[in-house]
N, C-alpha and C positions, 0 to 999 in steps of 0.2 A: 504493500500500500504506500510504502513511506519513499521505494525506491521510484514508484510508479507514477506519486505526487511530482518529485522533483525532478526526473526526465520528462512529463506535461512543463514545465515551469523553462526549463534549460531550452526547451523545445519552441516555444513561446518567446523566448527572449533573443534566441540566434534569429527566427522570422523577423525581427525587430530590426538587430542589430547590423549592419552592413560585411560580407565578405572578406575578412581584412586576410587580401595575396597582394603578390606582386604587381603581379596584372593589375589588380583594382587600386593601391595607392597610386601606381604609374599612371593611372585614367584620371585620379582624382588631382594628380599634382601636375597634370597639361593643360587643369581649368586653373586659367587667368585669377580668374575670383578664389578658390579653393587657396592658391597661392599667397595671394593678396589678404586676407584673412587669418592665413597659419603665420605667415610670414609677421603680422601683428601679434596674434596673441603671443605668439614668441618673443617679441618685444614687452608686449602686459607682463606676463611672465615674469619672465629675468627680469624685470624693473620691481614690479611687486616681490616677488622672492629674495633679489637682491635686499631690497629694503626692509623688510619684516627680518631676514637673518639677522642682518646686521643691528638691528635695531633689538633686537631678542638679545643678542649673545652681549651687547652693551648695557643691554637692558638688566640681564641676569647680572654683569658685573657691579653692576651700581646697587641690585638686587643685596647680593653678597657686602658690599661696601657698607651701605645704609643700614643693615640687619633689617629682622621682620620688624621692628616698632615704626623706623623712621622711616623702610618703605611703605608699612601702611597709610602714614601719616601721604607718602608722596599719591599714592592711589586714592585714597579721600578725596585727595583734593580734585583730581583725575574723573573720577567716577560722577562725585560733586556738579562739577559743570557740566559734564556730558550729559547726564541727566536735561537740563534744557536749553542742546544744544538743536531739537526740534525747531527752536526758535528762529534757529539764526537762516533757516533757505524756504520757510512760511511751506515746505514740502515741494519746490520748485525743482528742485535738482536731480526729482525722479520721472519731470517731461521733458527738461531743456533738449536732451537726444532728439526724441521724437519731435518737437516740437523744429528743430533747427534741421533735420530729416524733410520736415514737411513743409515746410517755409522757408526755402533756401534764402531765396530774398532778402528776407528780413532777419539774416543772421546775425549784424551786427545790433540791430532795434532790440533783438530779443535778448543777447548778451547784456547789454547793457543796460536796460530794465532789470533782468535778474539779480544782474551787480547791486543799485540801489535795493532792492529788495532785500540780498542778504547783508548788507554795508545795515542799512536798519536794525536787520532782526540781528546781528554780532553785535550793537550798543545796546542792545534791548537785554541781550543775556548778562552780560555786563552788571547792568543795573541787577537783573533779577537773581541772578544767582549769588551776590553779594549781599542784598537786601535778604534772601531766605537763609543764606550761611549765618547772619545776625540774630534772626530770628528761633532757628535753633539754634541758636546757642553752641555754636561750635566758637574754640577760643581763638583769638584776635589773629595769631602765627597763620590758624590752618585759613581763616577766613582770608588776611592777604594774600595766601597762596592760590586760592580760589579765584580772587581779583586778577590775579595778575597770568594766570592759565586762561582765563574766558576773554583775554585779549588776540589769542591766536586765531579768534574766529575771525578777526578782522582780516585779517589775511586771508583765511579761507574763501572769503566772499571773492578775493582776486581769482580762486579757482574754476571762476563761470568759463573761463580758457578752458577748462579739460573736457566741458562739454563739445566744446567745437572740435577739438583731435580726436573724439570717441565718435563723433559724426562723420569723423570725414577720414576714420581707421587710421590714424596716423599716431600708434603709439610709441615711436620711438622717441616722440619728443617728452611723454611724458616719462620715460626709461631716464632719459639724460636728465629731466629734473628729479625726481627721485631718489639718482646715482651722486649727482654733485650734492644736495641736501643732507642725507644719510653720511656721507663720509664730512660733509663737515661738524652734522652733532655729532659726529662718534668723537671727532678729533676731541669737541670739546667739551664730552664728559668723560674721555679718557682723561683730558688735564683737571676736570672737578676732581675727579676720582682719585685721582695719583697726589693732590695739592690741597686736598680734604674740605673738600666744599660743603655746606649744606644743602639740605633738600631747594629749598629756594630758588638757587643757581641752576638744579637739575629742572625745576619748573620755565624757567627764562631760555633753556639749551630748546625745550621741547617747542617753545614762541617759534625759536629763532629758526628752527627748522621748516617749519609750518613758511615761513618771511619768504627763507630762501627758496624754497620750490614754488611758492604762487610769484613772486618775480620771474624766473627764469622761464614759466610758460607763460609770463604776460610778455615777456623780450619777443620771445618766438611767433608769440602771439600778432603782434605788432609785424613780426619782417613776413608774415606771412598776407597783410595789406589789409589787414582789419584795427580796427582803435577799439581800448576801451574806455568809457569817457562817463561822466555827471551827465547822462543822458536816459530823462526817462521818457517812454512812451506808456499813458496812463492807459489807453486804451488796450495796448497787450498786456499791460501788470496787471487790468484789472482779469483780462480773458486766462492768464497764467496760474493767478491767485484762483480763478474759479476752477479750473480744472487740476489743481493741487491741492484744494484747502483738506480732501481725507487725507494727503500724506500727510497735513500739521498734524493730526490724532495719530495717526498711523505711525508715525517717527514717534512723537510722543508715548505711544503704548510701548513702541518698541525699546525703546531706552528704560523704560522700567522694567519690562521684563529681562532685559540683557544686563542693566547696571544696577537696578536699584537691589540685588543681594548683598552687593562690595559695602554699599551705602548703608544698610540695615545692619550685617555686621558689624563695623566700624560704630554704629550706635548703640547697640543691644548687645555686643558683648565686647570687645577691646580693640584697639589698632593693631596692636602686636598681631592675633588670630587674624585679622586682615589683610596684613600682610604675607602671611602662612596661606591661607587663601589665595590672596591675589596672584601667587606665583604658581598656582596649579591651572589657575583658570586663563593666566597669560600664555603658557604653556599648548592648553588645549586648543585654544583662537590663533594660537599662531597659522593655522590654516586655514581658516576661515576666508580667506581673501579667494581660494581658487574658486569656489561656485561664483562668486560674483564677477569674478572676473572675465571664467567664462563667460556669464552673461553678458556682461559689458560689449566686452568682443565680439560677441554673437548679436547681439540684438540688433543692431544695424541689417543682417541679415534674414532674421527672424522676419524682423517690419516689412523688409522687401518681400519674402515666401508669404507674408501675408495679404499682401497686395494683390500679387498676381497669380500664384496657385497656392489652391488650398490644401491638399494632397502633400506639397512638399511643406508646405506653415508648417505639419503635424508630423511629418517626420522628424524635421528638423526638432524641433520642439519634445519629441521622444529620444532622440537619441542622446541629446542632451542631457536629458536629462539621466539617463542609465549609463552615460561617462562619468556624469559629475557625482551620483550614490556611491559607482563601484569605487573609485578612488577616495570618497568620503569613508567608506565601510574599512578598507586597506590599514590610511592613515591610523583609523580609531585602533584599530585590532596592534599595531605596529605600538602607540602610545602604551595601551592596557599592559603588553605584556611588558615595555621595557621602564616602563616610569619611575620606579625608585632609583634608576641606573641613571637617567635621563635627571633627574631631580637633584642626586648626589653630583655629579659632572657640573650640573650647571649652577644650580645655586648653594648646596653646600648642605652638613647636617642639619647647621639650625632651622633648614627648612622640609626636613622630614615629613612633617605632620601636612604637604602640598601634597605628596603620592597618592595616596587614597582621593584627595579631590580632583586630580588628574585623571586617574580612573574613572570616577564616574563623569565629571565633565566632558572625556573628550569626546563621548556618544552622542552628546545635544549636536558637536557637528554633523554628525552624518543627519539629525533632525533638520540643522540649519540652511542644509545643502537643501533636502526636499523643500523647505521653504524660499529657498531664492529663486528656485526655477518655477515652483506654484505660483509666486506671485510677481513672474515676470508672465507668466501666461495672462493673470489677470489685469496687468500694467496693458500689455498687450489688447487683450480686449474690452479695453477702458471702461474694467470694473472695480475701480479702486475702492470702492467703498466696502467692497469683499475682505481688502488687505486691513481694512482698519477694525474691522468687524472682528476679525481673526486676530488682529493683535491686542485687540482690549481683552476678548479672552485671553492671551497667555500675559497681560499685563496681572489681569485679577488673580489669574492661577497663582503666579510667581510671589504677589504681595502676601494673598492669604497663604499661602503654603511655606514661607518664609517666616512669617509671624508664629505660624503653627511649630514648623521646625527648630528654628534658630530654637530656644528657650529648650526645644526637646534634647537635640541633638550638635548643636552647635555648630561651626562650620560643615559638616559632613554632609548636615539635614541640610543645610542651603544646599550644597550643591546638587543635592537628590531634589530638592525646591524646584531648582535650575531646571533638569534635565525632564521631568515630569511637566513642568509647564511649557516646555518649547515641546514638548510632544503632543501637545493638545493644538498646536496652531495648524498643521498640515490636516490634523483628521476635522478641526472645524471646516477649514477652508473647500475642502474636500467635499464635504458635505454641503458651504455654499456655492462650487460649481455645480453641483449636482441639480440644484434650486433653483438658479438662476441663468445659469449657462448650459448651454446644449454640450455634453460631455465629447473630447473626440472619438473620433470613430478608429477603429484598430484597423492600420493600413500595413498591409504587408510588401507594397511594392517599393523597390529603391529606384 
């Protein structure tokens, strides 16, 4: 029965999955586009990968420097303003592709509305997350560190440039900023590190990183015959605002269910445990960037197979997604079995008690994978209200199962919090394609 289940299953998925011979890459890699494409993500790639290691293995060394008190105190503060950094892009930054896809024209109109848009919502966090740091009552050090982190989104807003190279597949520019960015914060918190800085200095390295990569794609930006400029058009912010305003909830939901356990720990039981935490769940996310980046990469394509056949929209969009699981399922199983090895290497004994949270957090990614290609399907058929719907569920799961845990179990129960409430987002979502979108149809031809 059992062997009979899973050769129906293997049977079903090779119909899916494309031929991979000689013959068929050689066909695949004589199309132009096929080329154009790989030849990018290749670029995403090694620029993301580049910059997560490097930013990891510096990160663990500061990790080790700081011990777990003082880097929880640095994650506090971290988590702190991420929490409402929803604010800073009003949810714009999940059409500008599409939106500059479909209105070539008005490329430069639509960058540049954006820009003021998130230039606002970066002094709006500013204010809010410094005015709420006051109000609980967190003390005066960790509250200027707060202030002075929710400054990088100023910069971020210069980022409205990544949507126009993610439209028009040209990601090696965003490779070369990335690549210069990353080796100059490493340079300079290899000299905090070595010259015994405080947390502080490491807060101002992560600004100054953030500075240097939205300059360098606004340079390129620029030589490539577009400006960006104190230019708004009301009539597209208002049309951008209406066709984003779910991602505001939607960002919003999703920051609490991804950040607010760092944040809840750090209140309800100590900094020290949060930083023992924070170094298992840093750990885990470190791969986190390959679903979306597929995406990223993909979506340009996707939009187009949407357009003009429907047959290939659904392939594409399946196989997809059965690249980006298998490799998601890989990573985890590789994580589970070596992570006390992985733990001691990188951050040290005093951080033993990250293992076990490693373990179980790194399963939410193969969760997190199914949910970036679900809800690029409903991005796609501009059912966003799906994605918010699905993420206020795994915000409330996360909140009350946290409240529940923490007190029961301590760090452990969050991350079982964690992993239980990001598994409830794909089976809600699931169920509202079912409701509301006509499911696809199982196509076996390539």
């Amino acid at each position: 029965m059992w062997i009979h289940g899973a050769g129906s299953i293997v049977k079903k998925v090779t119909n899916i999955m494309p031929p991979i011979t000689v013959p068929y890459i050689k066909e695949k890699w004589a199309n132009a586009g096929f080329q154009k494409y790989f030849r990018n993500m290749g670029w995403a790639f090694a620029g993301r990968m580049f910059s997560l290691l490097m930013s990891f293995f510096i990160g663990a060394l500061v990790a080790r420097y700081l011990g777990p008190e003082r880097y929880g105190v640095l994650n506090y503060a971290l988590s702190f303003v991420t929490l409402f950094v929803f604010l800073a892009s009003f949810g714009i930054d999940n059409i500008l592709v599409r939106e500059i896809l479909k209105y070539n024209e008005k490329t430069e109109s639509i960058l540049n509305t954006a820009f003021i848009l998130k230039l606002i919502g970066a002094f709006l966090i500013i204010i809010v997350a410094t005015t709420f740091s006051l109000i609980l009552k967190n003390d005066i050090y960790t509250t200027i560190l707060i202030f002075i982190y929710s400054f990088h989104l100023i910069f971020i807003a210069l980022n409205v440039t990544d949507s126009y190279f993610q439209s028009t597949v040209k990601y090696k520019y965003n490779f070369l900023a990335q690549f210069i960015s990353t080796i100059a914060v490493s340079l300079l918190k290899l000299y905090f590190v070595y010259n015994g800085f405080g947390v502080g200095w490491f807060i101002l390295a992560l600004v100054f990183e953030t500075a240097v990569s939205s300059f360098i794609l606004l340079n390129i930006f620029s030589k490539s015959g577009y400006h960006l400029k104190f230019a708004f058009d009301s009539s597209l912010g208002k049309k951008m605002l209406l066709d984003a305003w779910p991602f505001i909830l939607t960002a919003a939901f999703y920051l609490i269910y991804t950040k607010i356990d760092q944040v809840m720990i750090g209140k309800m039981i100590d900094i020290k445990s949060l930083g023992i935490y924070s170094a298992g769940v840093k750990l885990a996310e470190l791969w986190y960037f390959i679903p979306a980046l597929i995406c990223g990469v993909m979506f340009p394509a996707v939009i187009n197979a949407k357009l003009t056949d429907k047959i290939l929209y659904e392939q594409r969009l399946k196989k997809i997604f059965i690249f980006v699981i298998s490799i998601s399922l890989l990573i985890a199983l590789f994580q589970l079995i070596f992570a006390k090895y992985i733990i001691l290497f990188l951050f040290g004994e005093a951080y033993l008690g990250s293992v076990i949270i490693l373990k179980i957090y790194t399963w939410a990614g193969v969760v997190v994978s199914a949910i970036v290609i679900l809800q690029q399907y409903l991005i796609i058929e501009n059912k966003t209200k799906l994605i918010m719907y699905s993420s206020l569920s795994g915000a409330i799961a996360n909140v009350v199962l946290n409240l529940v845990f923490i007190p029961k179990f301590g760090i452990i129960g969050s991350a079982w919090a964690t992993l239980i409430s990001y598994s409830t987002i794909p089976l809600i979502i699931y169920y509202l394609i079912n409701n509301n979108i006509k499911p696809l149809k199982t196509t076996t031809a390539l």
